[in-house]
C-alpha positions in Angstrom: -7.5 -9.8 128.9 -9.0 -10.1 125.2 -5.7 -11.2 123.9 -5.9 -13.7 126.6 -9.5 -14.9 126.0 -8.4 -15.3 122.2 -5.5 -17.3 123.0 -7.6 -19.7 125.9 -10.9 -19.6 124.1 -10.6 -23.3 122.9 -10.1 -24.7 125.9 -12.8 -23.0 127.6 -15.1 -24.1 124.9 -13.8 -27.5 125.9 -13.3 -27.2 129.4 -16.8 -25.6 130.1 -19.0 -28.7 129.2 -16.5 -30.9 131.0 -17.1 -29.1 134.1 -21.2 -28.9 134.1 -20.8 -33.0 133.5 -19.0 -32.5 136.6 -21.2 -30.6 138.7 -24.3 -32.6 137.5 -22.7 -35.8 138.4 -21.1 -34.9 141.6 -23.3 -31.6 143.0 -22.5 -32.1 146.9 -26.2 -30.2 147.5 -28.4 -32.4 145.4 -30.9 -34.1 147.8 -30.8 -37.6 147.4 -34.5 -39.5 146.2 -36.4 -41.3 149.2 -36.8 -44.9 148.0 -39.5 -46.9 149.6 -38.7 -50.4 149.4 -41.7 -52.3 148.2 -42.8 -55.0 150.4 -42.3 -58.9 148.5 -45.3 -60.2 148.1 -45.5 -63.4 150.2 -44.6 -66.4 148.5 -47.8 -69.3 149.0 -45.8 -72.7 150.2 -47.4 -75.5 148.5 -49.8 -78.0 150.7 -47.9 -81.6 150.9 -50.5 -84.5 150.6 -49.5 -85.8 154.1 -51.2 -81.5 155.1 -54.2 -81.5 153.4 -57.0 -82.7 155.1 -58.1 -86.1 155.7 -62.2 -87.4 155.9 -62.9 -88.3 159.0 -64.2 -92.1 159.4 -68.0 -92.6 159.8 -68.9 -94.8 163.1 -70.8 -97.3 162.8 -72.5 -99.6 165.4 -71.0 -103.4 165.3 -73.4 -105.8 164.2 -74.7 -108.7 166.2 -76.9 -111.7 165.1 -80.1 -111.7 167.1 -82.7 -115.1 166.6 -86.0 -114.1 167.0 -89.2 -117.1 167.5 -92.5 -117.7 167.9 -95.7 -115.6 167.1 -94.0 -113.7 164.7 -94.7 -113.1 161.0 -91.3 -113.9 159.9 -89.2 -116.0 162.7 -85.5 -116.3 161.9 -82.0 -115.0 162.4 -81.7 -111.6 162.0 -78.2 -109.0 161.7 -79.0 -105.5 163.6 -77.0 -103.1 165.3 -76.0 -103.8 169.0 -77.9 -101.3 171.2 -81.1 -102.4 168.9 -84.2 -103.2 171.3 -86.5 -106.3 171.2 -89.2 -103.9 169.3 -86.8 -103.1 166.6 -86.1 -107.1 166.1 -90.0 -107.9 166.3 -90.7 -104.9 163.5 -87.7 -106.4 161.4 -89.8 -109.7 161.8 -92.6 -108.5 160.6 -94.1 -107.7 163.5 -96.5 -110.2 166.4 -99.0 -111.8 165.2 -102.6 -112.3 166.0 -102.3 -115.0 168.3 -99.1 -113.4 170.4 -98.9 -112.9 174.2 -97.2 -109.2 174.2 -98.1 -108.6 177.6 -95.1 -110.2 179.2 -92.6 -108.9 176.8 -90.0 -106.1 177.6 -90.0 -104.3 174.5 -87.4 -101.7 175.7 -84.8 -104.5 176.4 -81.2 -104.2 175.0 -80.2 -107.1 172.1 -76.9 -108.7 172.7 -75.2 -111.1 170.1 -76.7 -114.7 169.9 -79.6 -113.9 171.9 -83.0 -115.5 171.5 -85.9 -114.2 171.7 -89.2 -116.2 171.9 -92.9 -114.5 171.3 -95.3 -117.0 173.2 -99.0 -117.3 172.2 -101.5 -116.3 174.1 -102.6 -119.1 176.8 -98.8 -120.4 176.7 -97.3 -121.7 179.6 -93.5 -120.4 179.5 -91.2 -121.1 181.7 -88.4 -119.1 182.2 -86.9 -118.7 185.4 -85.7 -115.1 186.5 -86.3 -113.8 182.5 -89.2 -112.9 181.1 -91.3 -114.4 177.9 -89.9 -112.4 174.7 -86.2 -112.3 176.5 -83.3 -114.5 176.5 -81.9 -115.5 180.1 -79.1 -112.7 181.6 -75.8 -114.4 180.6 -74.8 -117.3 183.4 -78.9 -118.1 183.6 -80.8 -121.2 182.2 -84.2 -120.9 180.4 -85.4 -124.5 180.3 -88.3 -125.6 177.9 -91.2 -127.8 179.3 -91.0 -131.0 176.8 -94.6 -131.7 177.7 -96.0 -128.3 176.9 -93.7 -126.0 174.5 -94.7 -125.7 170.7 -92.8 -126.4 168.2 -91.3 -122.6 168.2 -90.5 -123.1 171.4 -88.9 -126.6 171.3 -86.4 -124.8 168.8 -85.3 -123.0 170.8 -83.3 -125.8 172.9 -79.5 -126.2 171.3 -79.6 -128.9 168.8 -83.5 -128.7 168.0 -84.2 -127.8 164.7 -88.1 -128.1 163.2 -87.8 -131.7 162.3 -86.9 -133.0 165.5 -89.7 -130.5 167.3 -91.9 -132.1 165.5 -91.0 -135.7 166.5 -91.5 -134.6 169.7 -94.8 -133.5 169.3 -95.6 -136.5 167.6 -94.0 -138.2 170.8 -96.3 -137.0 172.9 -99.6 -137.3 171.0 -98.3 -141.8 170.4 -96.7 -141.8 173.6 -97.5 -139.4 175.9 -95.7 -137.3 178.6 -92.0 -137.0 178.9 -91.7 -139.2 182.6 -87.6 -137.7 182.9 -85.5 -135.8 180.4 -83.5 -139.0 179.4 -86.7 -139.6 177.6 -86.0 -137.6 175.0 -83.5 -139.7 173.9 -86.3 -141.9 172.0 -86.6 -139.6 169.5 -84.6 -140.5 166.7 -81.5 -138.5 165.7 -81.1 -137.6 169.5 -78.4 -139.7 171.3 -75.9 -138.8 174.0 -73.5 -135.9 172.8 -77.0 -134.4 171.7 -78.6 -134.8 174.9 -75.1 -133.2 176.8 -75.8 -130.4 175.0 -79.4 -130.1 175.7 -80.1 -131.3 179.1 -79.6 -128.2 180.7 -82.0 -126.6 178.6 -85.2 -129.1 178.9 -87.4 -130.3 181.9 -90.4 -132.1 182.2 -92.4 -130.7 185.2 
């Protein structure tokens, strides 16, 4: 056996590390390691433009064109909002004036576009079938201006009357006197025929 060992030891020197390499490598009873997979974070997808969000659009009222005369401090055209009431118009005008009638006027009435509005004085006469002073007539209604009473406010109110031609027609009546008919009007100069179609409607004399 020694003689053998002497003879064999070299290649048991060699042979010996061999086989623990081996066993290390290929040990049948090694427990293999528990990995726990680690969870991939989750990748953020960019926002497209077309995603992100949009402002939404402010609403706004449309805006109608409301003509407001008579005992006002500032008569004239004025731009509100449609649903505006005949007491926002009078406060953009400035507000009545000393002399106006207010007790006939709806104050809580709705504005509509082209509307007119007249503020009479107090003592006025205004005539205005199925409307009331201080509001325009319903749409498909006439409001028709006395020629021998209105003011000159009121006379521009008729279509085609501006402040120089209410004042001929005061001036009519204070060299003339009363309107007998409508067609009388057409004595004042600058009013002929096609102006008188548009305004006959609009005008009496009673």
């Amino acid at each position: 056996m020694k003689q053998w060992l002497q003879l064999n030891r070299r290649i048991l020197l060699i042979s010996c590390p061999l086989l623990l390499v081996f066993f290390l490598l290929f040990n049948p009873f090694k427990s293999a390691s528990t990995e726990i997979p680690t969870p991939l974070a989750p990748v953020a997808e960019p926002i497209s433009q077309s995603e992100e969000s949009e402002p939404l659009p402010i609403e706004t009222s449309p805006q109608i064109q409301v003509d407001i005369k008579g005992k006002v401090q500032s008569p004239g055209v004025y731009t509100v909002a449609d649903g505006d009431r005949v007491i926002d118009l009078i406060k953009l005008a400035g507000g009545e004036t000393a002399e106006a009638d207010m007790r006939e006027v709806n104050l809580s009435q709705k504005l509509y576009d082209e509307m007119v509005i007249y503020i009479p004085a107090e003592g006025e006469e205004v005539k205005a079938p199925a409307t009331q002073p201080g509001a325009a007539a319903a749409p498909g209604q006439k409001v028709k201006v006395n020629l021998n009473s209105a003011d000159s406010d009121m006379l521009q109110t008729i279509p085609g009357i501006g402040p120089s031609k209410a004042e001929a027609i005061l001036d009519y009546r204070d060299t003339v006197g009363r309107f007998e008919t409508i067609e009388d009007i057409k004595n004042i100069s600058g009013i002929g025929d096609k102006t008188f179609d548009k305004l006959k409607e609009s005008i009496d004399v009673k």
